[in-house]
mmCIF file of the C-alpha atoms, coordinates in Angstrom:
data_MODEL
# 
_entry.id   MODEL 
# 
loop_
_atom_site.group_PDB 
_atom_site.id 
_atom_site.type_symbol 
_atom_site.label_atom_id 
_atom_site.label_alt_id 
_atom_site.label_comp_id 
_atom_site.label_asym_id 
_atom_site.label_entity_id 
_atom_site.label_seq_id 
_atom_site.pdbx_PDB_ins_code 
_atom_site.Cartn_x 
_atom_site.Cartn_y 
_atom_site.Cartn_z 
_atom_site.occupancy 
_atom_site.B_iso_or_equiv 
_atom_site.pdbx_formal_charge 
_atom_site.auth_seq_id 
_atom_site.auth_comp_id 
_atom_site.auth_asym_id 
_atom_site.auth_atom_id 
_atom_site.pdbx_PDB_model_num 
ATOM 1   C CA . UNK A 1 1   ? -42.839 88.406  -40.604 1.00 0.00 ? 1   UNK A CA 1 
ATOM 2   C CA . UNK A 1 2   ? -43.007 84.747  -40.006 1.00 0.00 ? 2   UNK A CA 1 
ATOM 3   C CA . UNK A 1 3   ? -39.321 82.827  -41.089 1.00 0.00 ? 3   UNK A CA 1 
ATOM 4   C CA . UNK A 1 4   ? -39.830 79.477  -42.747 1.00 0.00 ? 4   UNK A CA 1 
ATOM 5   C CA . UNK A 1 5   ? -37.172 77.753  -41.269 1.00 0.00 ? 5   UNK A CA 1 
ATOM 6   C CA . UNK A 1 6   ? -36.659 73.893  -41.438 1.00 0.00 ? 6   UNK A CA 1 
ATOM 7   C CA . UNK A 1 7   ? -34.635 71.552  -40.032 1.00 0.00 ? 7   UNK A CA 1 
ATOM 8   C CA . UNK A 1 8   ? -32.687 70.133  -41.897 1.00 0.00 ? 8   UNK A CA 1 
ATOM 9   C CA . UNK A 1 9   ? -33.834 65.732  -41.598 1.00 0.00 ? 9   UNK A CA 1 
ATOM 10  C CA . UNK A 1 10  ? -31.239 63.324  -39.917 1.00 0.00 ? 10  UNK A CA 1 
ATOM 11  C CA . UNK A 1 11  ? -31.314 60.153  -40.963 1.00 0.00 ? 11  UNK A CA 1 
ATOM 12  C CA . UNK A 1 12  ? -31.188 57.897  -37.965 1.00 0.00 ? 12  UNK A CA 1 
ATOM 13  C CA . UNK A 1 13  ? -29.835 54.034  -39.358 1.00 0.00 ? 13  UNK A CA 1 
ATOM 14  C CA . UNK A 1 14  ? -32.504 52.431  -36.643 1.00 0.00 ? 14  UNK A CA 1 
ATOM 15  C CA . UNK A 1 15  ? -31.581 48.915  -37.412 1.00 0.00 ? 15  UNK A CA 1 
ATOM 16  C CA . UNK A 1 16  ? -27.693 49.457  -38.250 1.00 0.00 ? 16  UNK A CA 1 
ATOM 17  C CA . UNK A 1 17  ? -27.340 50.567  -34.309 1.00 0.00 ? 17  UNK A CA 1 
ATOM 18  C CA . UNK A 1 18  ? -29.321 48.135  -33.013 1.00 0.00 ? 18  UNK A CA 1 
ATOM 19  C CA . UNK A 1 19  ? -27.274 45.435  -34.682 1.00 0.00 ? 19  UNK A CA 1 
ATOM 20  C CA . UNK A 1 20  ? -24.124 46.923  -33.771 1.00 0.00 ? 20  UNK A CA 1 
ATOM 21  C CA . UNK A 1 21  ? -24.993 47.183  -30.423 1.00 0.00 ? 21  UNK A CA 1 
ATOM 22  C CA . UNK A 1 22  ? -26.176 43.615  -30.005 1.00 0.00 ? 22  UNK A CA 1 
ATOM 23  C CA . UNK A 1 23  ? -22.788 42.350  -31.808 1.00 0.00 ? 23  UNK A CA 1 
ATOM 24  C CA . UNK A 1 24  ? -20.948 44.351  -28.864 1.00 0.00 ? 24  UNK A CA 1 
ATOM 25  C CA . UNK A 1 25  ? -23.116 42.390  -26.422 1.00 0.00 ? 25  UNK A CA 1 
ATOM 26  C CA . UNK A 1 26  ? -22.782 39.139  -27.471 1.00 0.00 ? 26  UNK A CA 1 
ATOM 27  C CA . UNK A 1 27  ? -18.932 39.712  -28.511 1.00 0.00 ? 27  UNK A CA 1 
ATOM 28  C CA . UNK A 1 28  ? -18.860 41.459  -24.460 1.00 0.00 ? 28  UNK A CA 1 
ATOM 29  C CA . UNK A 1 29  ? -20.191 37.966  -23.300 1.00 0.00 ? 29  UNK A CA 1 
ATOM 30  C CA . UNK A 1 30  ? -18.017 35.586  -25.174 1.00 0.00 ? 30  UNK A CA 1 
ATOM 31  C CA . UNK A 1 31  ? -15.530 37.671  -23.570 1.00 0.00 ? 31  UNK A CA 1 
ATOM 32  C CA . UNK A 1 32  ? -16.723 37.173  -20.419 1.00 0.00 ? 32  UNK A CA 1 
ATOM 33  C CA . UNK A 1 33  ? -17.533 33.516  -20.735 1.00 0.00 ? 33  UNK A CA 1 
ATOM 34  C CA . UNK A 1 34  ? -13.877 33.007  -22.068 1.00 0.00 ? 34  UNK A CA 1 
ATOM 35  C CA . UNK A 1 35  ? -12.256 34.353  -19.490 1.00 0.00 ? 35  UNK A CA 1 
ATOM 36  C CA . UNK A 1 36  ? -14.569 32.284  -16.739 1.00 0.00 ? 36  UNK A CA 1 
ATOM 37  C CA . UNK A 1 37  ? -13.615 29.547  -18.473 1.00 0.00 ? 37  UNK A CA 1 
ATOM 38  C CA . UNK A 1 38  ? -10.552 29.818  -18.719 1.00 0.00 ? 38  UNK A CA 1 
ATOM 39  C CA . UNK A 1 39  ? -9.892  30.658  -15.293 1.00 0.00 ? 39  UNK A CA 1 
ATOM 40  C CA . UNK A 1 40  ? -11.862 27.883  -14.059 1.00 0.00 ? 40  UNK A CA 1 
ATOM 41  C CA . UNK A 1 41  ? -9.864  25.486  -15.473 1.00 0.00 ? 41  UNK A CA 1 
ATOM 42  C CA . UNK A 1 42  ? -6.516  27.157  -14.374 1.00 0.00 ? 42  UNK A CA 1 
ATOM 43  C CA . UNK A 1 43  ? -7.534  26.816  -11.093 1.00 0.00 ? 43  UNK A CA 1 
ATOM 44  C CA . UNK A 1 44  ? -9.205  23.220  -11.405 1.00 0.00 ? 44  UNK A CA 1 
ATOM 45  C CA . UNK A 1 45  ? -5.682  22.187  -12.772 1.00 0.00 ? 45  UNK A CA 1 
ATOM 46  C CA . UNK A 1 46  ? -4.194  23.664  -9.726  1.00 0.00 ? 46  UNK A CA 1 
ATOM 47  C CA . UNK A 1 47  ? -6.452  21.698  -7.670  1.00 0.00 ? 47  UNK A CA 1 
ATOM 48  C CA . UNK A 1 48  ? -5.724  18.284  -9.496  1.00 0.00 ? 48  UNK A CA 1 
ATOM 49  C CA . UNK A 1 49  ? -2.340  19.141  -9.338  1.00 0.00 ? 49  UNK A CA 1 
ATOM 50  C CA . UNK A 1 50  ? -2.623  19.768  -5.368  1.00 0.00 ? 50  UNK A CA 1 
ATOM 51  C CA . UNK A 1 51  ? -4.765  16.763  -5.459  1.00 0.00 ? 51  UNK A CA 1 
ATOM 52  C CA . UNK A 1 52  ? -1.862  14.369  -6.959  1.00 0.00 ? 52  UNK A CA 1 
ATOM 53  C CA . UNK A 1 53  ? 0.813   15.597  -5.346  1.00 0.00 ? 53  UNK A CA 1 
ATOM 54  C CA . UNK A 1 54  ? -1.493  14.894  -1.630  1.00 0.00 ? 54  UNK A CA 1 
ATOM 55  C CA . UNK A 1 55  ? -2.186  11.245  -3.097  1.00 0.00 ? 55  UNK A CA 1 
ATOM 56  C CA . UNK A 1 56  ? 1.209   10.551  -4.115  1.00 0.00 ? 56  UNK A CA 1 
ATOM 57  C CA . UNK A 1 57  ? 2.745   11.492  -0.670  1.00 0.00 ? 57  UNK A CA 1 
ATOM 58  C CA . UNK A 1 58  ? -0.309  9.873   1.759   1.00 0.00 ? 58  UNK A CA 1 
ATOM 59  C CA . UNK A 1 59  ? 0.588   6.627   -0.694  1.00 0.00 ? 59  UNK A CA 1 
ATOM 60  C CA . UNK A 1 60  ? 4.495   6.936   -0.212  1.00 0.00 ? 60  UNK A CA 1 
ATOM 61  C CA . UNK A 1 61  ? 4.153   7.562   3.174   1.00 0.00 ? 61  UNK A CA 1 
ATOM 62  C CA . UNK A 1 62  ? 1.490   4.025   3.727   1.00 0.00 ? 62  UNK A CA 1 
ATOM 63  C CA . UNK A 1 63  ? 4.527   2.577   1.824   1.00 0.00 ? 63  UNK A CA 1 
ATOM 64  C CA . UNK A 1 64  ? 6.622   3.593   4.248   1.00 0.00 ? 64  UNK A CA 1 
ATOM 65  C CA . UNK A 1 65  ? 4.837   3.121   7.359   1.00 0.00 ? 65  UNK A CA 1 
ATOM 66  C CA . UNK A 1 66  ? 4.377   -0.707  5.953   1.00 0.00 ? 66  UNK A CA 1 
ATOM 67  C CA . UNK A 1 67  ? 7.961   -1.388  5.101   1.00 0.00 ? 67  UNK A CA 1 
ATOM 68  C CA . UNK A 1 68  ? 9.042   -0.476  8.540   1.00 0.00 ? 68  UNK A CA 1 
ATOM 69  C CA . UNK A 1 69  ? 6.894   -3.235  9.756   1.00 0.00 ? 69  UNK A CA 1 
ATOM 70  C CA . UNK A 1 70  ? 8.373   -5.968  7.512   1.00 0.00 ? 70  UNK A CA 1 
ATOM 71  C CA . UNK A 1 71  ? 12.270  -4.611  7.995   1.00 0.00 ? 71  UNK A CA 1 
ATOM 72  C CA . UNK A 1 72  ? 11.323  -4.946  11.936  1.00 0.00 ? 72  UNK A CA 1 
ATOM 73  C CA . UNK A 1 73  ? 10.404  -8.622  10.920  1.00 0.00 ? 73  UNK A CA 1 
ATOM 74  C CA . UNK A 1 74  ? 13.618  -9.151  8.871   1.00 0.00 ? 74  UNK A CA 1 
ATOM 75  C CA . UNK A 1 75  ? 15.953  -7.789  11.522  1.00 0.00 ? 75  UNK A CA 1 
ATOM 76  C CA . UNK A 1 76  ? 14.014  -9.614  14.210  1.00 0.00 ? 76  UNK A CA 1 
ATOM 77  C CA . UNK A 1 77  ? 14.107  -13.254 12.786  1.00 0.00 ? 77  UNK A CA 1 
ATOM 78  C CA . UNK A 1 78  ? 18.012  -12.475 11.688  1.00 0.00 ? 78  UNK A CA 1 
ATOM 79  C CA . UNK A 1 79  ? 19.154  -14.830 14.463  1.00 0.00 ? 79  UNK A CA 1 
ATOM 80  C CA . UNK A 1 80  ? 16.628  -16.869 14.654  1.00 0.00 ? 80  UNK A CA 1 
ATOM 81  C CA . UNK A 1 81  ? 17.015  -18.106 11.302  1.00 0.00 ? 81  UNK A CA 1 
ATOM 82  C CA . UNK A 1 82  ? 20.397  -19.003 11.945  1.00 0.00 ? 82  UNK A CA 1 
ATOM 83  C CA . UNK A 1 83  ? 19.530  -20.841 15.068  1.00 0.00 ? 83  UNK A CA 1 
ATOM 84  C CA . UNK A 1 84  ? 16.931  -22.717 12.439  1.00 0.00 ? 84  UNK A CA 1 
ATOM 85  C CA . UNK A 1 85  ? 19.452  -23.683 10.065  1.00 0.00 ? 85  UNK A CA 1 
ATOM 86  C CA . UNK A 1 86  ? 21.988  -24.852 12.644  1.00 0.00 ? 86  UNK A CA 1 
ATOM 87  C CA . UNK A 1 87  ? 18.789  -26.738 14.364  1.00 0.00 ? 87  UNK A CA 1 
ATOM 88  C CA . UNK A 1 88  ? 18.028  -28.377 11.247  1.00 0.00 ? 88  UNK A CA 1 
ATOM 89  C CA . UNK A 1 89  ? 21.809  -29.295 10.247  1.00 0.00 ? 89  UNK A CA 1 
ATOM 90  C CA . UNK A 1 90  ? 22.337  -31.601 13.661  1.00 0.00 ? 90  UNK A CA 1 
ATOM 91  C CA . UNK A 1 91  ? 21.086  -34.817 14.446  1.00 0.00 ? 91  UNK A CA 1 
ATOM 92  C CA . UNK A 1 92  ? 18.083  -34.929 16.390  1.00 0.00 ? 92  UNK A CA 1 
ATOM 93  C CA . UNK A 1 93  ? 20.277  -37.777 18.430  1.00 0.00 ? 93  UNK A CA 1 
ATOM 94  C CA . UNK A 1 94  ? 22.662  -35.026 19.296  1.00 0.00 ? 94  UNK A CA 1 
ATOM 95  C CA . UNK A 1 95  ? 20.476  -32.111 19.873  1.00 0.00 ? 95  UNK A CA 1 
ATOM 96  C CA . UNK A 1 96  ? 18.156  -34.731 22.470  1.00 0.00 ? 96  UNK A CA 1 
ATOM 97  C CA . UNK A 1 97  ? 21.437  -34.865 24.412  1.00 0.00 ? 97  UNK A CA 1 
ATOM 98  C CA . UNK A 1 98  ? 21.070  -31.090 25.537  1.00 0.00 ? 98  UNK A CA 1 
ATOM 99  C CA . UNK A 1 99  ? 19.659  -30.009 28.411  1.00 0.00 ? 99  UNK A CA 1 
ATOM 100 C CA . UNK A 1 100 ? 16.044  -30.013 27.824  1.00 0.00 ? 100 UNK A CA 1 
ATOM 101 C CA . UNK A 1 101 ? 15.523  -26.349 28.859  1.00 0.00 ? 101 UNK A CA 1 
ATOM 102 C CA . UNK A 1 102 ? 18.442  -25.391 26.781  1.00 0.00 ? 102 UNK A CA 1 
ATOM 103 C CA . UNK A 1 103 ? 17.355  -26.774 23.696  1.00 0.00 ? 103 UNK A CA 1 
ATOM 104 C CA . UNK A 1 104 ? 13.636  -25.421 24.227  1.00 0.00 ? 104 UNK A CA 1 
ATOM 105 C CA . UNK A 1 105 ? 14.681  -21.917 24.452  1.00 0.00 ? 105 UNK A CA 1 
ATOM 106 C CA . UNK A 1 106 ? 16.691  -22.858 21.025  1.00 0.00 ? 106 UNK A CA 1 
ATOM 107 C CA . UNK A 1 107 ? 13.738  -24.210 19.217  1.00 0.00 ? 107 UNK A CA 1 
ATOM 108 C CA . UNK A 1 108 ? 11.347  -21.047 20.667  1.00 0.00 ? 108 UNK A CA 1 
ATOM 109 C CA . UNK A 1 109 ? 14.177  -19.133 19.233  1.00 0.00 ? 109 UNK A CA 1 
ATOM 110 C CA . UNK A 1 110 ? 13.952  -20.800 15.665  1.00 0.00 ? 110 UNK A CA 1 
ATOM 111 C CA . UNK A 1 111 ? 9.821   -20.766 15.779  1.00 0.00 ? 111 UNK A CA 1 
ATOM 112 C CA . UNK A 1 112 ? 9.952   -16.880 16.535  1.00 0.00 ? 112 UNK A CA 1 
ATOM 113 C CA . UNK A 1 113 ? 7.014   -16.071 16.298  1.00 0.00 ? 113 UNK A CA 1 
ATOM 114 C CA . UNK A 1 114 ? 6.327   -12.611 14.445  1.00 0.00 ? 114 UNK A CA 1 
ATOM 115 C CA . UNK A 1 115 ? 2.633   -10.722 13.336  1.00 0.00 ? 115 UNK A CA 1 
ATOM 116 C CA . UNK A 1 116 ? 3.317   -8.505  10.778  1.00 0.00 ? 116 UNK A CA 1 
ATOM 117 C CA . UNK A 1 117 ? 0.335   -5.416  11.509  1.00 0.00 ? 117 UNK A CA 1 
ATOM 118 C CA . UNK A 1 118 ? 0.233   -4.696  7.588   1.00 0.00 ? 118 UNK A CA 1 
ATOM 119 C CA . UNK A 1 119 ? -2.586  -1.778  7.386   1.00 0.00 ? 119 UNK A CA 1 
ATOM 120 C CA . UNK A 1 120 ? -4.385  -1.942  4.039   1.00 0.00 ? 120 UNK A CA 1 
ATOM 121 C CA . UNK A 1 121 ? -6.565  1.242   4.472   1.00 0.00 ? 121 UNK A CA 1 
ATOM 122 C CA . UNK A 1 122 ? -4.516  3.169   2.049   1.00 0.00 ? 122 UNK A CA 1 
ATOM 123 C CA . UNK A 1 123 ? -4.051  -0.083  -0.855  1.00 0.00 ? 123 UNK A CA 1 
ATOM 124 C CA . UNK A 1 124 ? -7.650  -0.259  -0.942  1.00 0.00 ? 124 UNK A CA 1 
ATOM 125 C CA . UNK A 1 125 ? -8.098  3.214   -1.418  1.00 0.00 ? 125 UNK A CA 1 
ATOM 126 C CA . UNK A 1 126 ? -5.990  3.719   -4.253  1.00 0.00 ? 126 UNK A CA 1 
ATOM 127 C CA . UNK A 1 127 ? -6.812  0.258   -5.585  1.00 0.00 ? 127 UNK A CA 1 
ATOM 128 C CA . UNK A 1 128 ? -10.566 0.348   -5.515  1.00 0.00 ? 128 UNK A CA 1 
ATOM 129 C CA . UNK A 1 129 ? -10.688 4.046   -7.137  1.00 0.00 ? 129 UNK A CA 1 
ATOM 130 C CA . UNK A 1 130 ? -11.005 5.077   -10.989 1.00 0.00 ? 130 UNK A CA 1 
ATOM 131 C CA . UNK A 1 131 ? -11.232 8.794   -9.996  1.00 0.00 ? 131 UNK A CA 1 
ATOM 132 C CA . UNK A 1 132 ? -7.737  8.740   -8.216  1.00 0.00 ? 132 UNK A CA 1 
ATOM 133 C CA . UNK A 1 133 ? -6.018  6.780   -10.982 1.00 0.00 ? 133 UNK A CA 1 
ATOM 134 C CA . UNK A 1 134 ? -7.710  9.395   -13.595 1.00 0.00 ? 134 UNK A CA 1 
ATOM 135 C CA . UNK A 1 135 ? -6.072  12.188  -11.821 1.00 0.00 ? 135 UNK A CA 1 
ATOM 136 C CA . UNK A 1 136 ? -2.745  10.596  -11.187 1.00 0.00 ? 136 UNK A CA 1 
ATOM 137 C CA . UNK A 1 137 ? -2.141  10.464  -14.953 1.00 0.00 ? 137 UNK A CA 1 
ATOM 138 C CA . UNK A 1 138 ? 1.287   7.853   -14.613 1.00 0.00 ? 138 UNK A CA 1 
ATOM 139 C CA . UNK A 1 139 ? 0.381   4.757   -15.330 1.00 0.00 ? 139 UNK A CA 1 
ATOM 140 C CA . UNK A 1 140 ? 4.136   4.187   -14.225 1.00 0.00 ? 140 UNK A CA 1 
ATOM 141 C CA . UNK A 1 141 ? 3.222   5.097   -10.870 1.00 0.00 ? 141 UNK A CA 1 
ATOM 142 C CA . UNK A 1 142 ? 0.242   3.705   -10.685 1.00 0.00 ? 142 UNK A CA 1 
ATOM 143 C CA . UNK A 1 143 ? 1.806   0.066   -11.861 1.00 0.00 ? 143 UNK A CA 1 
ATOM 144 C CA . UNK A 1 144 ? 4.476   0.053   -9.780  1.00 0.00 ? 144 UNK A CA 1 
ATOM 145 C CA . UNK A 1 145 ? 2.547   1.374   -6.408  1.00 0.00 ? 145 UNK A CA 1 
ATOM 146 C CA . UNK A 1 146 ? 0.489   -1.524  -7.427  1.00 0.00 ? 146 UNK A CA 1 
ATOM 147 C CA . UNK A 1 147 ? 2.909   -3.914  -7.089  1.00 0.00 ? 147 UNK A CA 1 
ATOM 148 C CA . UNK A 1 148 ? 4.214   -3.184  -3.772  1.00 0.00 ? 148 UNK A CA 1 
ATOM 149 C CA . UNK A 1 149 ? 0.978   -2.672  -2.141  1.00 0.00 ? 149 UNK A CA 1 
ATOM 150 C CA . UNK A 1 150 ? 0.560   -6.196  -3.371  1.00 0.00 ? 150 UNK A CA 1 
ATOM 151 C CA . UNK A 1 151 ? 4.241   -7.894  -2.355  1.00 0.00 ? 151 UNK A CA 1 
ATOM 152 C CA . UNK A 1 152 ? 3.744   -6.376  0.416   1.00 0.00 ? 152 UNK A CA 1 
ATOM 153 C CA . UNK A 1 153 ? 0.589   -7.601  1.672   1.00 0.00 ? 153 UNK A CA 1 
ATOM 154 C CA . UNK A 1 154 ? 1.282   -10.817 0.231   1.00 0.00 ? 154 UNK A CA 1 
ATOM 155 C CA . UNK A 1 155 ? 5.060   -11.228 2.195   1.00 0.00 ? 155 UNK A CA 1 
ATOM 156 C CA . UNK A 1 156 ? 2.493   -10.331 5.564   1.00 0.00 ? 156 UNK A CA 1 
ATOM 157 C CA . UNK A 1 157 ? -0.103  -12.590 4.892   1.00 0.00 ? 157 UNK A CA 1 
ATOM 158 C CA . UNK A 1 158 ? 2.618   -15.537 4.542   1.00 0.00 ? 158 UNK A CA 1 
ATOM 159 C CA . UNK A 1 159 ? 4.180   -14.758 7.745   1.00 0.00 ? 159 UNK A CA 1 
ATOM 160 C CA . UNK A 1 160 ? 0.960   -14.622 9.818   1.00 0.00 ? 160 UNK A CA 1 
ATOM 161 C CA . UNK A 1 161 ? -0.149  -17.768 8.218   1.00 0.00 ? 161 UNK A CA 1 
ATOM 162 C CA . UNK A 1 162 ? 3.438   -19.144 9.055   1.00 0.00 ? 162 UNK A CA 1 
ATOM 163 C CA . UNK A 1 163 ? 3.638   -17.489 12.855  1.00 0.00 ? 163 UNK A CA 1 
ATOM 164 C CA . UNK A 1 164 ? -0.453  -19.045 12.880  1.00 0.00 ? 164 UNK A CA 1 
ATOM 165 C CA . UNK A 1 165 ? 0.548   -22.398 12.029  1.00 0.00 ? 165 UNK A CA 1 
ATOM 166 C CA . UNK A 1 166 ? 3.737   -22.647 14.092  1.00 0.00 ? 166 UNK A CA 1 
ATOM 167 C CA . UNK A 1 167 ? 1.801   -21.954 16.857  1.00 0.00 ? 167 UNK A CA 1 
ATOM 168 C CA . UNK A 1 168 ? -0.768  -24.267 16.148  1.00 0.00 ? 168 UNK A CA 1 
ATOM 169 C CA . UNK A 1 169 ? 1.654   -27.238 16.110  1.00 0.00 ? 169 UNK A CA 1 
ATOM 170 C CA . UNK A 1 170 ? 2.853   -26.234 18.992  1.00 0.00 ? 170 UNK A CA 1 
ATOM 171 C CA . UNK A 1 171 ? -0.085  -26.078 21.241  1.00 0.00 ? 171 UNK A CA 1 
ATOM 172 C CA . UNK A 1 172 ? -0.980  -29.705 19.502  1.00 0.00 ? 172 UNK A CA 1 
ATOM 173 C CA . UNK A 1 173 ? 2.934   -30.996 21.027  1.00 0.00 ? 173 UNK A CA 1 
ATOM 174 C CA . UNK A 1 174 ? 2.293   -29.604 24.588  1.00 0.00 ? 174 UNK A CA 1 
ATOM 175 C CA . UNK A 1 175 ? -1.603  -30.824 24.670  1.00 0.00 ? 175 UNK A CA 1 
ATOM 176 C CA . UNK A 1 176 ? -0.943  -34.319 23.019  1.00 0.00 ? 176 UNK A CA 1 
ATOM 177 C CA . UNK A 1 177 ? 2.622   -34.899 23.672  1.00 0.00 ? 177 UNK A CA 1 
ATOM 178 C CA . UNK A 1 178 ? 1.976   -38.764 23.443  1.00 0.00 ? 178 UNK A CA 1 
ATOM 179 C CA . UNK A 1 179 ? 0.868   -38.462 20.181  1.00 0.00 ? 179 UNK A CA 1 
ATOM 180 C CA . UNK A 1 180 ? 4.818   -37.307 19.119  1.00 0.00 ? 180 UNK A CA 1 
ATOM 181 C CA . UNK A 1 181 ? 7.557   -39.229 19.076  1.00 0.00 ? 181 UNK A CA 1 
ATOM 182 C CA . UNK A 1 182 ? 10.342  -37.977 21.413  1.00 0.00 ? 182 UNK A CA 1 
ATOM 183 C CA . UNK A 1 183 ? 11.818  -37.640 24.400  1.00 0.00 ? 183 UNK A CA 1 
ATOM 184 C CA . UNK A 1 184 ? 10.425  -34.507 25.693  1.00 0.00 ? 184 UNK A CA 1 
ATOM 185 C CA . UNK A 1 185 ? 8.544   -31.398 24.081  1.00 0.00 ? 185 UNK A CA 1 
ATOM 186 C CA . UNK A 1 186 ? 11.881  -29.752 22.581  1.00 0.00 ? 186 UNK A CA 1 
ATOM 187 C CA . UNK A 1 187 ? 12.728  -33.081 20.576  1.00 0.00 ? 187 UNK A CA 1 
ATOM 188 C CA . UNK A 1 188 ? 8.942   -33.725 19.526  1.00 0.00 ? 188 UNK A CA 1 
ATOM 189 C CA . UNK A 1 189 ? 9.116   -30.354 17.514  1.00 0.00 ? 189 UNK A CA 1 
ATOM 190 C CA . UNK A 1 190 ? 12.166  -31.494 16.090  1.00 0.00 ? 190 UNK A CA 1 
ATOM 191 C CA . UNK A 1 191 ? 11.353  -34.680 15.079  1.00 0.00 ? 191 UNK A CA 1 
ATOM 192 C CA . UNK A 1 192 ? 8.117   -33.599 14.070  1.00 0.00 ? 192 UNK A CA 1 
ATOM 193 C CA . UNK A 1 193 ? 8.282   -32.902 10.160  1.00 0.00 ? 193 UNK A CA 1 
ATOM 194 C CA . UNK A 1 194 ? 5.951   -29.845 10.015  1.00 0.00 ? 194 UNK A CA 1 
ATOM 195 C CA . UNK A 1 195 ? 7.541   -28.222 12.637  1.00 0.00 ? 195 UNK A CA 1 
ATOM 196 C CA . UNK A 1 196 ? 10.996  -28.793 10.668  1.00 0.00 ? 196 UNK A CA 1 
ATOM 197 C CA . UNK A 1 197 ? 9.478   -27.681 7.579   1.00 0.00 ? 197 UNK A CA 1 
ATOM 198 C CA . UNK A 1 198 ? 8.226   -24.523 9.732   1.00 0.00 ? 198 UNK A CA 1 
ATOM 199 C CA . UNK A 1 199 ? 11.975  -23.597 10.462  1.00 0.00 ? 199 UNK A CA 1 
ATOM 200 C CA . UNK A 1 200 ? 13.066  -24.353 6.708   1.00 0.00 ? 200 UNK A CA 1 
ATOM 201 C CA . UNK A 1 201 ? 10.267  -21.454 5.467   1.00 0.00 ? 201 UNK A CA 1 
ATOM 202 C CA . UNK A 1 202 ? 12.051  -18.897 7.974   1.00 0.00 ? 202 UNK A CA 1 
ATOM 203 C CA . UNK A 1 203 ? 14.414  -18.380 5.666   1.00 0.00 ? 203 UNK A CA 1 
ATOM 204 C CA . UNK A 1 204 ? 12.485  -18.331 2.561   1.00 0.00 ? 204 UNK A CA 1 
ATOM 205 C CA . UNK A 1 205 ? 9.860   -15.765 4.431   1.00 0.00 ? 205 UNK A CA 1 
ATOM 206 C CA . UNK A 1 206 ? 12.955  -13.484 5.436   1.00 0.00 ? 206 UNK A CA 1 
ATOM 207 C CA . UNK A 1 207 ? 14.542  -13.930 1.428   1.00 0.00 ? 207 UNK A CA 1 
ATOM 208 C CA . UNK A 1 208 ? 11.174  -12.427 0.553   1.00 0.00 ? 208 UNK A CA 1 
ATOM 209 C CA . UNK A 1 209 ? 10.699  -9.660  2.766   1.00 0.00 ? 209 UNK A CA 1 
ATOM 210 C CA . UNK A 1 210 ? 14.810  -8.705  1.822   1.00 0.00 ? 210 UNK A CA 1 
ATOM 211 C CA . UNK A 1 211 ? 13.639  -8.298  -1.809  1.00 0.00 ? 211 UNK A CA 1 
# 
């Protein structure tokens, strides 16, 4: 005797699964790609963070490493600038009355002559770079950085020219000393008016570097 058994049909929703199942794996990826994200840029803040704080310092630190150099000037032209001003408040009459040695060694004191090594590698790094300024995100820092990589360089560049020039005039005394009014090379500088203008800028120079 033969049963007549059936099974009993199943209806399998084909396309309902397959939808589902993509949904999961596109909802599984957005996951995923949020989460990349998302690290990535935790970490790339970290980095720029990093990044800033290294800039700020290797800036400070050029800062630094430059002021030293003009403070050396200001403290090393402290008495010569007085021995200018008292040069330049006598009588040339009076000071030609000195022994000549005497009052050369006073008027190499008041020319002292002083190169200020300023090292720009750092200024034009930060000056002469969007990318850094982008990531340093203070335009407060930025500005004022600015401005004393620039007073700075510019307080260097006038005492080089200044030490340059003194030197210049003189070479001229000792090699022409005809050419000079005076009775020997200490009173040529001093009645020479550049050379007395020279010892009147020590002053201003050293009032600059000070601020």
């Amino acid at each position: 005797m033969r049963l007549n058994i059936r099974p009993p049909r199943i209806n399998v929703p084909v396309k309902s699964s397959f939808w589902k199942q993509l949904g999961m794996m596109v909802l599984g990826t957005t996951i995923s790609l949020m989460f990349t994200v998302t690290v990535a840029a935790i970490l790339d803040a970290k980095h720029r963070a990093a990044d800033r704080r290294l800039t700020s310092m290797m800036v400070i630190s050029a800062i630094g490493d430059n002021s030293e150099v003009l403070q050396g000037f200001f403290e090393m032209t402290g008495h010569s600038d007085s021995v200018a001003q008292w040069l330049l408040s006598r009588p040339v009459e009076e000071l030609e009355m000195l022994p000549e040695d005497e009052l050369e060694a006073l008027v190499e004191k008041g020319l002292a002559m002083f190169a200020a090594n300023y090292d720009d590698t750092y200024e034009k790094i930060f000056s002469n770079n969007y990318g850094t300024w982008k990531n340093l995100r203070n335009r407060k820092f930025i500005g004022t950085v600015g401005i004393c990589f620039a007073l700075m360089r510019n307080s260097a560049e006038q005492m080089n020219q200044w030490s340059d020039d003194c030197e210049r005039l003189c070479i001229a005394i000792r090699t022409h000393p005809d050419d000079y009014p005076g009775i020997n090379y200490p009173s040529r500088c001093l009645r020479n008016p550049e050379i007395r203008y020279a010892l009147q800028q020590l002053n201003r120079h050293r009032y600059l570097v000070s601020y």
